[in-house]
C-alpha positions in Angstrom: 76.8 101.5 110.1 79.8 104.3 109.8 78.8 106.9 107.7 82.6 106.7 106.4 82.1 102.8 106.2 82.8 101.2 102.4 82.8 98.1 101.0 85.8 97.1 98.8 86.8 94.2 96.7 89.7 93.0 95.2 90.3 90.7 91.8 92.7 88.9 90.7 93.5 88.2 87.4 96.0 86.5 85.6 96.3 87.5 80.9 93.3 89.2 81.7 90.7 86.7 83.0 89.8 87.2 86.8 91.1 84.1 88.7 89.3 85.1 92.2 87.3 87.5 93.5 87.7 89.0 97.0 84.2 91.1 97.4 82.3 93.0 100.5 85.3 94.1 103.0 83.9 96.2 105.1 86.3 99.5 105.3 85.9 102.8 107.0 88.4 105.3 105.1 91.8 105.3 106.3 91.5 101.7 107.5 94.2 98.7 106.0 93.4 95.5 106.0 95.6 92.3 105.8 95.4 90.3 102.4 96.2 86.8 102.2 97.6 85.2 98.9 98.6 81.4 98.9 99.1 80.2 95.1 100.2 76.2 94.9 100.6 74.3 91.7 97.0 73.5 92.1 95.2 75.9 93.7 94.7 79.5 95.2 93.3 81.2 98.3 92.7 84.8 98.7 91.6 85.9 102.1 90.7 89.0 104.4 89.8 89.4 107.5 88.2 86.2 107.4 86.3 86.8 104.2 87.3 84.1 101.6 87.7 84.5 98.0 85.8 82.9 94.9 87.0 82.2 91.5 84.3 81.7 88.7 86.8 79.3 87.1 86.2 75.4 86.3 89.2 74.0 87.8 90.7 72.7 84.1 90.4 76.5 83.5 92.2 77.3 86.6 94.7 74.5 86.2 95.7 75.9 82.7 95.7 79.5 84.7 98.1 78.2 87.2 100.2 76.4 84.8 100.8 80.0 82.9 101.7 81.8 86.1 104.4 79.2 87.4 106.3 80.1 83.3 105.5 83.9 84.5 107.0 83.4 87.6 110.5 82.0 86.6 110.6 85.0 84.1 111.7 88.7 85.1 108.5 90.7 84.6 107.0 94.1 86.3 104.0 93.5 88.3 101.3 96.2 89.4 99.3 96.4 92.2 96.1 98.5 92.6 95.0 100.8 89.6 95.9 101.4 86.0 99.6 100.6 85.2 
């Protein structure tokens, strides 16, 4: 393996409670990497480079998740992406 190789992950979370869980892409430093994000009424996928997502959520928990971001969604609102806001 790349001595400059890392493995990265990526949450999301929606009110703080993480919705899915992107873990293990392989990254050497420098490198980007294509992110997928499909969010229905009922569902959502979050994919790279072929590595699928998991959510610890029941799906009654993630329905009532979902149902929260489609209100957040018709509102204006600031979103952040990557670190502390």
């Amino acid at each position: 393996m790349n001595s400059n190789m890392t493995t990265q992950g990526l949450i999301l979370a929606i009110e703080n409670v993480i919705v899915y869980k992107l873990e293990g892409l392989a990254l050497c430093a420098g490198d980007k990497a294509p992110i997928q994000l499909i969010v229905t009424k009922d569902r959502i996928v979050l994919e790279s480079s072929g590595v699928v997502g998991s959510s610890p959520l029941t799906s009654l928990e993630m329905a009532e998740l979902l149902s929260k971001l489609d209100k957040y969604m018709h509102m204006p609102g600031l979103t952040y992406l990557g670190g502390i806001p």
